[in-house]
C-alpha positions as CSV (number, residue, x, y, z in Angstrom):
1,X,-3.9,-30.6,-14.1
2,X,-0.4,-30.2,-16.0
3,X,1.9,-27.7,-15.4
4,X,1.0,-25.9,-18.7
5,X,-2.5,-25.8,-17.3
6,X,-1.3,-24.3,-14.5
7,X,0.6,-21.7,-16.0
8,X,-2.4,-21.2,-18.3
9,X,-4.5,-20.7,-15.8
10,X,-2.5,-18.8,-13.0
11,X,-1.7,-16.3,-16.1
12,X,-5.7,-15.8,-16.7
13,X,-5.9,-14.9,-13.0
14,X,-3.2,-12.5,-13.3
15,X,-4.2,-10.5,-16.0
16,X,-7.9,-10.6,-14.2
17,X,-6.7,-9.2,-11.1
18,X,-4.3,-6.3,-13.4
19,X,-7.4,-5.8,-15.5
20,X,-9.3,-4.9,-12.3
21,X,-6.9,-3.0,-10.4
22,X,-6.7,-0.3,-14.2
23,X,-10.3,-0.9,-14.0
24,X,-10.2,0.8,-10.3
25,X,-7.5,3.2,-11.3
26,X,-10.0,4.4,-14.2
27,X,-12.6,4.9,-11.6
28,X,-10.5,7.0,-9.7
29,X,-9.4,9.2,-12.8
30,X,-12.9,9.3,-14.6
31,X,-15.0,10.1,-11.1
32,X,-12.4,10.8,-8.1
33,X,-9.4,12.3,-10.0
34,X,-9.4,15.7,-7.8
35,X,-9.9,13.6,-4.6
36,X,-6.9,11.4,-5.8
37,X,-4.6,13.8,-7.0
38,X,-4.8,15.2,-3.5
39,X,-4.3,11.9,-1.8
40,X,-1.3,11.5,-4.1
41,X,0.2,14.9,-3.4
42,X,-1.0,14.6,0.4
43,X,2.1,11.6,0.9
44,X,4.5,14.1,0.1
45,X,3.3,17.4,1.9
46,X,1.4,18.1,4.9
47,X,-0.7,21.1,3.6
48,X,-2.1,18.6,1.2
49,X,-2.4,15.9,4.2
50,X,-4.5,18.4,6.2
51,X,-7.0,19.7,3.4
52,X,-7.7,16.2,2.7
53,X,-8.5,15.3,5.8
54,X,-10.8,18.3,6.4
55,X,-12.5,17.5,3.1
56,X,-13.3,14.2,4.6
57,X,-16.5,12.9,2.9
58,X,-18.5,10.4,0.9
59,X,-16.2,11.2,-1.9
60,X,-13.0,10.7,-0.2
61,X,-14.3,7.7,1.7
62,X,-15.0,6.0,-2.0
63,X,-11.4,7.2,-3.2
64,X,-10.0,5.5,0.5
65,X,-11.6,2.3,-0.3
66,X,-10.9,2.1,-3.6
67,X,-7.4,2.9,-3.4
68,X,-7.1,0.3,-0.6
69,X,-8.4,-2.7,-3.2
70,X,-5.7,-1.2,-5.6
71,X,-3.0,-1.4,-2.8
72,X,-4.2,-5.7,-2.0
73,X,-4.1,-6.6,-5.7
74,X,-1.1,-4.8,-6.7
75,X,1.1,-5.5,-3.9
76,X,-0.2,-9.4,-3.8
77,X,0.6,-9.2,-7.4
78,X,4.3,-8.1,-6.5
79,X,5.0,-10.3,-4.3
80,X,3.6,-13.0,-6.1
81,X,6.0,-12.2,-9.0
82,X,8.8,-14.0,-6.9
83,X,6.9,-17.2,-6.7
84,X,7.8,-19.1,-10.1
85,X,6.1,-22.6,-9.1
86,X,2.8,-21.4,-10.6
87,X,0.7,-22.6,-7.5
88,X,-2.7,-22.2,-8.2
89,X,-4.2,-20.0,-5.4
90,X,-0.9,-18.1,-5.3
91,X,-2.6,-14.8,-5.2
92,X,-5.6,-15.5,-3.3
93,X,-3.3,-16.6,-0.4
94,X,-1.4,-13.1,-1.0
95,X,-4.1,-11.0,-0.6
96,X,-6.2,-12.3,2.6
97,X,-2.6,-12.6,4.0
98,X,-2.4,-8.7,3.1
99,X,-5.9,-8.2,4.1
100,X,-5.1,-9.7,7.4
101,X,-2.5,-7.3,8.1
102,X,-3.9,-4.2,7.0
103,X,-6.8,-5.6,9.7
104,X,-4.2,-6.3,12.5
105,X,-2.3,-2.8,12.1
106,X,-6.0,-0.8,12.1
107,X,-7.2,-3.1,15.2
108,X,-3.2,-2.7,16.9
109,X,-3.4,1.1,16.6
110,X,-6.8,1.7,17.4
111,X,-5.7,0.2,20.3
112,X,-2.9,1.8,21.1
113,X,-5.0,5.0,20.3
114,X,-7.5,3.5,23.5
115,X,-4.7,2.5,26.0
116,X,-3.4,6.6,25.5
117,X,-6.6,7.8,25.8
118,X,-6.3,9.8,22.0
119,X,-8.6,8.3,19.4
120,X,-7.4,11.7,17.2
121,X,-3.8,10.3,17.7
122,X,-5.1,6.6,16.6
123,X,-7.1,8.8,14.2
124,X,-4.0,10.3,12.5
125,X,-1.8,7.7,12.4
126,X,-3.8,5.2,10.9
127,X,-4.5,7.9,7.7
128,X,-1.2,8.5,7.3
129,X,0.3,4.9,7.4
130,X,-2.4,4.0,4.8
131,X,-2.2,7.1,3.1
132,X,1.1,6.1,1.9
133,X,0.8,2.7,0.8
134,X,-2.1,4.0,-1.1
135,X,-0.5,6.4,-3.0
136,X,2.2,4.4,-3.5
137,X,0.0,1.5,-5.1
138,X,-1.8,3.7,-7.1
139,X,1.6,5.2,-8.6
140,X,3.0,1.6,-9.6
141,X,0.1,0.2,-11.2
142,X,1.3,0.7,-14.7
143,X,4.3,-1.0,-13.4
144,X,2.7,-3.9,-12.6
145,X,1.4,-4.5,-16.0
146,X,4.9,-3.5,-17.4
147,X,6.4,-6.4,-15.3
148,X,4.5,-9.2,-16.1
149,X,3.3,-8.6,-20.1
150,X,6.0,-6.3,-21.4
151,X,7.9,-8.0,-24.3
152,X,11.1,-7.3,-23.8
153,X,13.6,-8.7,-20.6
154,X,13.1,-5.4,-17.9
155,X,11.6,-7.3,-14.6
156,X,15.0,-6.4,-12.5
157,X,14.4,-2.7,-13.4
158,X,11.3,-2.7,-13.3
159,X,11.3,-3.9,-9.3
160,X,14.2,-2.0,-8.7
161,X,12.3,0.8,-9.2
162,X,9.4,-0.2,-7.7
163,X,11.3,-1.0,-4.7
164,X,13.2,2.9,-5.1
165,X,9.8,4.1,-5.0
166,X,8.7,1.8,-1.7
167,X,11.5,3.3,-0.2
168,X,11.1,6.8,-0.9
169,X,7.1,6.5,0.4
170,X,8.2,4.8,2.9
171,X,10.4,7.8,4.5
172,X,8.0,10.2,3.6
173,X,5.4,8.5,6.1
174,X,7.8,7.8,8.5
175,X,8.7,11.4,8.9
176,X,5.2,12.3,9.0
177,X,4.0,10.1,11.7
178,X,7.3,10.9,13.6
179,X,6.1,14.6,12.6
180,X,2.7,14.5,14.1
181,X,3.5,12.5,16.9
182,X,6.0,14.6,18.3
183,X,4.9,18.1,17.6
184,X,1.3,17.9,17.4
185,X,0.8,15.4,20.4
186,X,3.9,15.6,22.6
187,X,4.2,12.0,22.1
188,X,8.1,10.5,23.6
189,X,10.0,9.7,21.3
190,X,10.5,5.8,22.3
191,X,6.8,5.3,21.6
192,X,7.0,6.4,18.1
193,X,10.5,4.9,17.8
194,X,8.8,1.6,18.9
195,X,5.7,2.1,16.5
196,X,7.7,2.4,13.9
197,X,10.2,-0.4,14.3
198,X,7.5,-2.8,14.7
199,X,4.3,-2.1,12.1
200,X,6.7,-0.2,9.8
201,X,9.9,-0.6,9.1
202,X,9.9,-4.4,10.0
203,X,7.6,-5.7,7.6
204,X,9.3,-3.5,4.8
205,X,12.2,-5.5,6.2
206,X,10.9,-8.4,6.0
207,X,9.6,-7.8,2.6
208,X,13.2,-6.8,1.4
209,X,14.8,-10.1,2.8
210,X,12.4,-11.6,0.2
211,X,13.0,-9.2,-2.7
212,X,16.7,-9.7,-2.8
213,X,16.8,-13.5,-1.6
């Protein structure tokens, strides 16, 4: 295959992948839109947070699972941007790699939930880590589309925002689970301080390293 077949064909799985993530996205406004609204609202204030978790049902679990295959193909479509080889299988790689550490962070703080005998605090912190990244994936989705078929030359602002906006949910849920953790559980400080640094704030690190070099 030549390198225009490539390109060809790694564009065709691109726009299949955006097509499904509006496709999702119109699910969630045509069906789910009161559900999401509060899930969007709910990264930003804790009121929110709480009535959606007490409204926990088969309508929020379809709006949590839905979300979630909007977060894996819009973030492996991000981060995919940055790869200009046009290696078929690109994004498939992305999203079982994302897939596979969604997985890992559920199993490592389920765990952790089991070795301090809380499943509520393992409960808690695994909604609001998601919760986040959900929302936030939800709220960039037109982006997406904007950064790969818009006509005119805006990718830089387009991920500079996108990256303004990662930051911005990103503080939001790390005040939250410091929040929780500390005033609702009595939780010390160096645990959370630990959580954080490691299934947190270091991948977003990470992630950074690769959006600026």
């Amino acid at each position: 295959m030549n390198l225009v077949d490539q390109i060809s064909t790694d564009n065709s799985m691109i726009f299949s992948f955006i097509a499904l993530s509006f496709f999702c996205l119109g699910i969630l406004r045509a069906f789910y839109w009161k559900y999401t609204r509060l899930m969007l609202i709910a990264a930003f204030k804790f009121r929110y947070a709480s009535q959606y978790l007490r409204q926990e049902n088969v309508f929020t679990e379809r709006v949590n699972w839905i979300s979630f295959l909007i977060l894996i193909i819009n973030f492996a479509l991000i981060f995919s941007f940055f790869d200009i080889s046009y290696q078929s299988g690109r994004i498939s790689i992305l999203i079982f790699s994302l897939i596979f550490f969604y997985a890992a962070k559920f199993l490592i703080i389920k765990s952790l939930g089991k070795l301090l005998l809380s499943d509520e605090i393992s409960r808690l912190t695994i909604f609001y880590s998601f919760l986040s990244d959900k929302a936030l994936a939800v709220t960039i989705t037109p982006l997406v589309l904007v950064l790969y078929f818009f006509s005119f030359d805006v990718e830089i602002n387009i991920l500079f925002f996108i990256f303004f906006l990662a930051i911005l949910f990103l503080l939001f849920k790390l005040y939250w689970v410091w929040n929780v953790g500390t005033n609702y559980f009595g939780l010390s400080s160096i645990y959370i301080f630990l959580y954080l640094c490691i299934l947190e704030i270091y991948p977003f690190v990470f992630i950074t390293k690769g959006f600026f070099y």
